[in-house]
N, C-alpha and C positions, 0 to 999 in steps of 0.2 A: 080791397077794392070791390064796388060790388059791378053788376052788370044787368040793370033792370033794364036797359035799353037795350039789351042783346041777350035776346031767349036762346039763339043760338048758341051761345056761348056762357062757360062757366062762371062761377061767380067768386072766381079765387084768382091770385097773379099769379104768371108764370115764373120758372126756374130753367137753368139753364138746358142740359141736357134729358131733365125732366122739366116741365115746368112749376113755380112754386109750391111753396107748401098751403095748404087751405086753410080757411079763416077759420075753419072748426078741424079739435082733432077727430071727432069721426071722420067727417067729410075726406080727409087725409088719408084716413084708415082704409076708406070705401075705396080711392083713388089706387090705392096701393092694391086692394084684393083686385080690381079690375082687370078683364085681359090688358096686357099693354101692347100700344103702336105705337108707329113711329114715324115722323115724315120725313120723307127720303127729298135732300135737293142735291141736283148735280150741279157741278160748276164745270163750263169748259175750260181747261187748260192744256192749251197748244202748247208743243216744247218753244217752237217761235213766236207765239204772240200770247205770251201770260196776261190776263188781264192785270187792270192796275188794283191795289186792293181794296179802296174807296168804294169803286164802280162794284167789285166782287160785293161787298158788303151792300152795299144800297142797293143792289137788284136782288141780291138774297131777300131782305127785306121786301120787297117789292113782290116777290113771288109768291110771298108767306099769304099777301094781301089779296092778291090776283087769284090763288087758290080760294080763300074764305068768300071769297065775293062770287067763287063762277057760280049758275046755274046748274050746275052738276053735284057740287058741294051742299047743295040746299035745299029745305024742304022735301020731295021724293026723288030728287035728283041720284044718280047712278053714282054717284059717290058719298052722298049724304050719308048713309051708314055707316061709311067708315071716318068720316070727318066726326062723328059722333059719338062711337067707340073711342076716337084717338084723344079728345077734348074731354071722356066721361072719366079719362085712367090721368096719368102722367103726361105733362105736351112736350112727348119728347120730336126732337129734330138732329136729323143727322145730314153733314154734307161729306160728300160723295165726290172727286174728281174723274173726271173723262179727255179722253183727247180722241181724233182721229177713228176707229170704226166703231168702239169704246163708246165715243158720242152718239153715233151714228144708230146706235144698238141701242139707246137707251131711248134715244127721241124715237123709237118705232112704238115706245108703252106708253100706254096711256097717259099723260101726264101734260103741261101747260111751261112750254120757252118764252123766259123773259130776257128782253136785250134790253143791255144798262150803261153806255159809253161803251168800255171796252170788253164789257163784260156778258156772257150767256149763261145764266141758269137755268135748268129749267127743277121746276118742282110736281111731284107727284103725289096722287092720294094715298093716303097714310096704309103702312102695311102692319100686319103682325111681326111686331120685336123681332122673331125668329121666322120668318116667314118672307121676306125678302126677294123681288124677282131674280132669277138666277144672272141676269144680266144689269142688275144693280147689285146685286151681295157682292161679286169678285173687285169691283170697283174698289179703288184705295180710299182710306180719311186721308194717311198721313200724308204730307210732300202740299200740300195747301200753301206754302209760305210765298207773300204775293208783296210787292212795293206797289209807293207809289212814288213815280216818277217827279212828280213836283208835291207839294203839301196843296192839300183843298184847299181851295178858297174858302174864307168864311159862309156857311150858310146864309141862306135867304131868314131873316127873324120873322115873317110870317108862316112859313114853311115848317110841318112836323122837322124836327132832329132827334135821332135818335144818340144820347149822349154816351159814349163810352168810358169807364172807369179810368181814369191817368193810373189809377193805382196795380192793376193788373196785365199780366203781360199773359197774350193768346194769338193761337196759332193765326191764320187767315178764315180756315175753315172753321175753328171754334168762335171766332168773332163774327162769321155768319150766320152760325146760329145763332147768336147773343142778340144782334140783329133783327132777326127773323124772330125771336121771343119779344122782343121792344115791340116789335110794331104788330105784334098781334095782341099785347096788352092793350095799346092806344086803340084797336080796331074794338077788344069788349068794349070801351071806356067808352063809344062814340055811341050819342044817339045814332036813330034808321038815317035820319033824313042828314049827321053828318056823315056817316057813313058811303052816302051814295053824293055827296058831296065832293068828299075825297077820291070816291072812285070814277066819277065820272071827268076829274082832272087827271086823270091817270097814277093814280097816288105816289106824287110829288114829295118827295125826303129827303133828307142827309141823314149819312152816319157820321160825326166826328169824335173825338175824342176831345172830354171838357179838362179846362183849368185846375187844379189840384182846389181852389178856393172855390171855384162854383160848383164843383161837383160835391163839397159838402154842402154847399146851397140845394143844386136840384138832389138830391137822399131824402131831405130835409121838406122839400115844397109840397108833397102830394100828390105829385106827378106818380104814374105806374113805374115802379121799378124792378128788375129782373132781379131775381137771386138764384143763383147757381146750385144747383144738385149737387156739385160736390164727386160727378163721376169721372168726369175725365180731366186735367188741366189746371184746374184750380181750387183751395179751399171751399166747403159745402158751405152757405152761407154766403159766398161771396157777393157782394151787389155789384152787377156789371154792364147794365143798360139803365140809364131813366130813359121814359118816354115823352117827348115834351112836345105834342101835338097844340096846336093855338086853340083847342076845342075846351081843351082840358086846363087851360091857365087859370 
């Protein structure tokens, strides 16, 4: 996929908890010698009010977007540096849970809360792999595992969705990455003028999970799709988001 409408961003698709492999093997090569970062999201979970996992997932998504879009992220913006580092290596993303002071602790660093139904993530500018604030590194991955209380309703078919594999089974929190990979494929994919389109609707999504027969359809259509790194959870290789924005049909 390429990305002439987004200088900002690379010109290769993403991978899971890296994102993709490059359309050239240097380019790959280059990505790999590069420092790596990594974007940190927290999700809140309350012992009493877990969110539901839809909502967890679509504002993950959501936050991935809200971060590429701020004015801090951009151009000489106080984050631009590192949004640029973290896009020139591997796009990896990690999520992070919090509950109670935990939360309380992480919302004092710099970083951007998004409310999604029942859900709060917030996301922060990408740090060094190993370099991690001392009050986001103690934070847990595991224990993510989140319902949802009734099945979504169908998506809106105007509306981007983010499709998930029927084929693959992932935790809450590695499905928000997967997520958060989806829809920052679709955000390279978009010309400026969709880009500020989507955002100025507030970038409106679903995640669901497609039919075992469409999902060999969308692989298949040209749509951006995710292929996993192969580090944590599932086969390397594996394809686990299409991106199916109405931009890009």
């Amino acid at each position: 996929m390429s990305s002439t409408d987004a200088p900002d961003g690379p010109d290769t698709a993403a991978a899971a908890d890296s994102a993709a492999a490059s359309a050239a093997p240097r380019a790959e090569a280059d990505r790999d010698a590069a420092p790596q970062f990594v974007l940190p999201l927290v999700v809140r979970l309350e012992k009493t009010a877990p969110p539901a996992r839809t909502d967890a997932l679509e504002t993950a998504a959501r936050a991935v977007l809200v971060l590429l879009s701020d004015e801090r992220a951009r151009g000489e913006g106080e984050w631009a540096a590192a949004v640029r580092d973290w896009q020139d290596a591997r796009i990896r993303k990690v999520v992070r849970r919090a509950r109670g002071a935990e939360w309380r602790r992480a919302g004092a660093l710099p970083g951007i809360t998004v409310d999604g139904g029942s859900a709060e993530v917030r996301v922060f500018p990408p740090v060094p792999l190993d370099g991690w604030p001392k009050d986001l590194a103690k934070l847990q991955v595991s224990g993510t595992e989140l319902d949802d209380p009734e099945p979504p309703a169908a998506p809106d078919p105007e509306a981007p969705v983010l499709w998930l594999s029927p084929e693959l089974e992932m935790s809450a929190g590695k499905a928000m990455a997967q997520a958060g990979h989806g829809a920052q494929l679709a955000w390279w994919e978009l010309s400026g003028a969709e880009r500020e389109s989507w955002r100025a609707a507030g970038f409106p999504l679903a995640v669901r999970t497609a039919e075992p027969d469409q999902w060999a359809r969308l692989t298949r259509s040209g749509l951006p799709v995710v292929r996993d790194a192969g580090f944590t959870e599932i086969a390397p290789g594996s394809c686990t988001v299409v991106a199916d924005h109405p931009a890009l049909r």
